[in-house]
N, C-alpha and C positions, 0 to 999 in steps of 0.2 A: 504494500500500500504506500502512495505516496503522502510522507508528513508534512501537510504544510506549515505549520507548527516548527518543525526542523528550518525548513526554505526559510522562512520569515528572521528564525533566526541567524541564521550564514549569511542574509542578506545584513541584517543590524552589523555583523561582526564585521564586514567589510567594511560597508559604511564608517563602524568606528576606527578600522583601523585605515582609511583612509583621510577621516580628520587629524588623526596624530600624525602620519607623515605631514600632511600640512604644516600643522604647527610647529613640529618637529623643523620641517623647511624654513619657517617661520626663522625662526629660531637661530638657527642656521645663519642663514644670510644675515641675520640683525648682526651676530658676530662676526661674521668674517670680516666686519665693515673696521671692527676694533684691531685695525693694525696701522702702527706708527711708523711703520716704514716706506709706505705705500699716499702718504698724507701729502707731499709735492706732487704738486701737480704743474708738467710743464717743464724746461731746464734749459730754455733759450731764452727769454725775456732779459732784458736788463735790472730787472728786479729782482730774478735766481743771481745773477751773476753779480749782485750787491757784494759787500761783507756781511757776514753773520752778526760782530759788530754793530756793525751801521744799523741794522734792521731791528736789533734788539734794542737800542738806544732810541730809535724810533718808534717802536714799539709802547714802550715803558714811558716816552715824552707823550704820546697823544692821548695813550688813555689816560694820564694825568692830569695833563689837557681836557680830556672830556666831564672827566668826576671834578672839574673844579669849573665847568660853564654853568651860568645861570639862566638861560637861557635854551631853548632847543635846536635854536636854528644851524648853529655851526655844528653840531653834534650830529644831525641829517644830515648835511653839507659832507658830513665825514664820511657816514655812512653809504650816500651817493656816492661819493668817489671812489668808497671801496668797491662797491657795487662795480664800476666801470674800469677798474683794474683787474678783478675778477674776468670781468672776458676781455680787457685785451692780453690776459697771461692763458686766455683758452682754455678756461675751466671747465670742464662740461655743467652742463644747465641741473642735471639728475647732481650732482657735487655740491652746485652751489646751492640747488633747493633746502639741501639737507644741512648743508652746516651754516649759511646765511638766514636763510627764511624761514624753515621748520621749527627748528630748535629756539632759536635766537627770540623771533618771534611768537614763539608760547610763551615762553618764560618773559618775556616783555609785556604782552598782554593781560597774563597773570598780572602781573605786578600794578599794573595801569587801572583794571578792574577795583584792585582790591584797597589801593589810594584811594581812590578816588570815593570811594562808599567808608573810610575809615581815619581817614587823616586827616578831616576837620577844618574849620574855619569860621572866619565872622560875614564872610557876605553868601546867603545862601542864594544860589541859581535856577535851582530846580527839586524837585523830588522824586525818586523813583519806589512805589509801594511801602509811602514812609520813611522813607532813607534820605536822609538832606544831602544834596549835593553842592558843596559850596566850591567858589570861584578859585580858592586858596587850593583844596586840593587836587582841583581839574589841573591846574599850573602845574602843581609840582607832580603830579602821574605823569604827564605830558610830556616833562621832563627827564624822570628819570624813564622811559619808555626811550627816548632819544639819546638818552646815556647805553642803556644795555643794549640796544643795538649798534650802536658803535662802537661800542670798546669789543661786542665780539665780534663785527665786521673787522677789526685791524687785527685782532686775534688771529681770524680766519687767514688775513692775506699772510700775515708771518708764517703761519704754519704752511701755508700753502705754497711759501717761496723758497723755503731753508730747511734743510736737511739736520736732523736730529744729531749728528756730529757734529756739525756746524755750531750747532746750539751751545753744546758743552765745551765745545774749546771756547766759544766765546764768553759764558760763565766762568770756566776756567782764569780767561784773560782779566776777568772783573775781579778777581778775586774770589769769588763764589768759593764756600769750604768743600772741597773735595771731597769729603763725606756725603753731601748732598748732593753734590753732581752724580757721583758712583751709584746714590741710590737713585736719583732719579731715569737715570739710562737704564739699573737694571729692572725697574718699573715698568718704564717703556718699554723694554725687550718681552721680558716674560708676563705685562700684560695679554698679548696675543695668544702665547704657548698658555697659558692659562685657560681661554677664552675659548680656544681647541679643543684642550682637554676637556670641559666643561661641556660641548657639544657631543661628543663621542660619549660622554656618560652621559646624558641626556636623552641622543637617541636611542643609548643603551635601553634605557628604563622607557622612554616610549615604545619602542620595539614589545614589549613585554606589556602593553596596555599600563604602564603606571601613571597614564594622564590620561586614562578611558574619561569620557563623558558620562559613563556609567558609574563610575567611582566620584565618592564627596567630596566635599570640599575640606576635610578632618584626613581623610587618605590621601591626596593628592600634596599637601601640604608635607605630611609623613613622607612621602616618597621624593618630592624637593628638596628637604631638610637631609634626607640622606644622600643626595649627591652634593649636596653642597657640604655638608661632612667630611664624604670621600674629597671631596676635592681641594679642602683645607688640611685634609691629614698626605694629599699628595705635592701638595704646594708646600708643605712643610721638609717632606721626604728629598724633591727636588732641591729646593736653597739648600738644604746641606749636602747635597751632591755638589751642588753646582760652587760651592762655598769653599768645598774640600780640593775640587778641581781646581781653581782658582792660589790655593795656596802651594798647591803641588807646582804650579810653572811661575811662581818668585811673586807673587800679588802682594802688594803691601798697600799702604795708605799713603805711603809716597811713589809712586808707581806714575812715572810718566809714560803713558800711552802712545800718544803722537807731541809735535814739537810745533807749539803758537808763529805763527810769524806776527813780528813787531806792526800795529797799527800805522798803517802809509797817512804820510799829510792831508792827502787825499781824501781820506775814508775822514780821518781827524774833521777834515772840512763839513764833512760831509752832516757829522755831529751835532756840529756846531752848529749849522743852518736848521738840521730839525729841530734842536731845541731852541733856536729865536723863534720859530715860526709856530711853533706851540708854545711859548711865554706871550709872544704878538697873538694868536688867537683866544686866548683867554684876558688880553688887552681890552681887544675889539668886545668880545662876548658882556665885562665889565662897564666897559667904558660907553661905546658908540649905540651897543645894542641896547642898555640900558640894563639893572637891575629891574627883576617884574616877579622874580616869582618869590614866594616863600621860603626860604630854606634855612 
């Protein structure tokens, strides 16, 4: 006799087991995105071929520049122009969705929202279902909305221009403690190796239905909780491989890796002009644009 009963269920189990590869895909791809070596984009422009220097100095002068405007307008002025650096270094459009527009702009938004119904004032504008909305904190969300989009528009373009060696020799050059450059690169590196690992145990346990849609939300948490276990008692196992390997071929804390070449006049110049031209932009921002908002 034919079971339908049987049939109905073989059909469910496919079904389920074809939304775990999804998500499993899902999943997948989200990570693979977490790799820091892969983050330049591009290696012909004359903005790759800057110094690392120059860029970090640049870097470190605008966003300072931007958290000290009072005003929005030069803050979007910045944000445009990174915008318009972005594709003359050939970004792809899916790149910059993701790290300009997606991200940036949630977390901007958020923040815009939740000023602006919370941080108060003396001249009220409007109401929303009870909620005063006053003029003082429409200003300062506005504000700071055009702060966090610019400071990680200039994020963006650094990362996008300069090579993760490049970074640490130039920390290095600043003086940066060595401690903290060491840890920061092996962050960067065995972020990825992590993120791997983390996927292959993952699809382990979805393989195995441990993220069935048939299972609760008390079980599925249970079966999270243990790969994220295994994968802190493997992250642990690793550094001390990698720790021990490390002192076997002469590593110390005084360990010069590669050899700085001395900052050219040039590059020196080059300093110098970003940091007038973001001390003059927070001039203009003060002075011309006028203090307007709150802060």
């Amino acid at each position: 006799m034919y079971d339908c009963g049987d049939c109905n269920w073989k059909r469910y189990k496919r079904t389920d087991t074809r939304t775990c590869v999804k998500q499993t895909m899902q999943l997948i791809n989200c990570v693979q995105e977490v790799d820091f070596e892969r983050l330049v984009v591009g290696s012909s422009s004359a903005i790759h071929r800057l110094d690392a220097r120059v860029k970090l100095v640049g870097a470190f002068a605008l966003i300072f520049c931007i958290i000290s405007m009072k005003q929005p307008l030069i803050p979007l002025f910045i944000f445009c122009a990174a915008t318009l650096i972005c594709f003359g270094i050939k970004m792809p459009l899916r790149i910059y969705l993701k790290r300009l527009i997606l991200l940036p702009f949630s977390v901007a938004i958020v923040v815009l929202v939740v000023v602006i119904f919370t941080y108060g004032g003396e001249h009220q504008v409007a109401s929303f279902f009870g909620w005063p909305i006053y003029h003082e904190s429409c200003s300062f969300a506005v504000l700071l909305f055009a702060r966090i989009i610019a400071s990680i528009s200039v994020l963006s373009v650094f990362v996008a221009t300069t090579e993760v060696m490049a970074v640490t020799e130039a920390m290095l050059w600043f003086k940066v403690p060595k401690v903290m450059v060491d840890l920061a690169v092996m962050m960067l590196r065995y972020i990825h190796l992590l993120s791997g690992e983390s996927v292959r145990m993952y699809r382990a346990q979805a393989s195995r239905c441990g993220f069935s849609s048939r299972l609760g939300y008390k079980q599925k948490l249970n079966n999270l909780s243990t790969v994220a276990g295994s994968l802190i008692l493997r992250a642990l196992k690793r550094g001390e491989r990698v720790y021990a390997a490390m002192l076997s071929r002469g590593y110390t804390t005084d360990s010069e890796l590669t050899e700085i070449e001395p900052l050219s006049a040039k590059n020196a110049l080059f300093c110098v002009i970003i940091i007038v031209i973001s001390v003059l932009l927070v001039i203009v921002d003060r002075i011309w644009l006028g203090v307007g908002t709150c802060l």
